[in-house]
C-alpha positions in Angstrom: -16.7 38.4 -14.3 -14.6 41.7 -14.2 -12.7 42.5 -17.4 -10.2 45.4 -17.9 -11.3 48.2 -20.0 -15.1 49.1 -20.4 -16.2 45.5 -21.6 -18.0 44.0 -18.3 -18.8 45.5 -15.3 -20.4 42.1 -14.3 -18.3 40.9 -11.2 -19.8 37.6 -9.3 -22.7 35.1 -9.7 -25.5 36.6 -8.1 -25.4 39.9 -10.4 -26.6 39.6 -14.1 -26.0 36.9 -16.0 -24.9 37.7 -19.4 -25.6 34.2 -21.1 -29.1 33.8 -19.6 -30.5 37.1 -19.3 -30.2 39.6 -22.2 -32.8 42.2 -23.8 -32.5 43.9 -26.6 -34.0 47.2 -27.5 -33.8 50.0 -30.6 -32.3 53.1 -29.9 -32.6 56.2 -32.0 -30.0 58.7 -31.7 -29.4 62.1 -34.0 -27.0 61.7 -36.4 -24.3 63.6 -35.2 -24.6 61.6 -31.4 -24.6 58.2 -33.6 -21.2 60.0 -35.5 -19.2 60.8 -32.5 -20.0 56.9 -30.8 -18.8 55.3 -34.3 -15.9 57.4 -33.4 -15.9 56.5 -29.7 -16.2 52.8 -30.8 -13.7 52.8 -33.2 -11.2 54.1 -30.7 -11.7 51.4 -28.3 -12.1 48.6 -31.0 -15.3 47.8 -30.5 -18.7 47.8 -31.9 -21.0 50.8 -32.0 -23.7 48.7 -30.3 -21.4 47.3 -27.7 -20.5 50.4 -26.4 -23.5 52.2 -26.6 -24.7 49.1 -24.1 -22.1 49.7 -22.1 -23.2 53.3 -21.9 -26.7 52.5 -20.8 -25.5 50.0 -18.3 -23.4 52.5 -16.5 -26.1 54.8 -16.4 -28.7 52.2 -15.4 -26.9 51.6 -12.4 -25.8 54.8 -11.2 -29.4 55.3 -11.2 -30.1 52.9 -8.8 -26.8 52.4 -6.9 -28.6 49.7 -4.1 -29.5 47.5 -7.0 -26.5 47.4 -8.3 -23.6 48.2 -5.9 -19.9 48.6 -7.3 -18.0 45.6 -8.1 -15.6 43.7 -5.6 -11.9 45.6 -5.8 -10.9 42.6 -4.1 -9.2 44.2 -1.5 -10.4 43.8 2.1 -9.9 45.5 5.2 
C-alpha cells in the first residue's frame, strides 16, 4: 500500500500490516517540540499523532535498513 504524501510508507503484503498489527505507545515531548509538530501537522492536514508516527516509522527503519528495505518504485531494469 504506497500512498502519496507522508501517509504510508507500507508498500506490498509481506511488510507490516496496518489492520492486524498496530502498537501504541506514550510519547513525552517538551513543549516547544510538541508546538512546532501541531504546526507541522496542521500544515499537512493531519493529526499531531499521525505524523509524529510517521516520524518514528521513518526513523525506525532507517535504523535498520535490511529489515525494512525501501519500497518498490515500480520501475525495473
Amino acid at each position: 500500500m504506497q500512498r502519496t504524501g507522508y501517509h504510508c510508507l507500507h508498500s506490498s503484503n509481506n511488510d507490516l500490516d496496518v489492520a492486524k498489527d498496530v502498537k501504541r505507545i506514550t510519547v513525552t515531548l517538551p513543549a516547544r517540540i510538541f508546538e512546532d509538530l501541531e504546526q507541522w501537522a496542521e500544515w499537512e492536514s493531519r493529526p499531531p499523532a499521525n505524523l509524529a508516527a510517521f516520524l518514528i516509522e521513518l526513523s525506525v527503519r532507517a535504523k535498520f535498513p535490511d529489515k525494512y528495505p525501501p519500497p518498490q518504485t515500480g520501475q525495473q531494469s
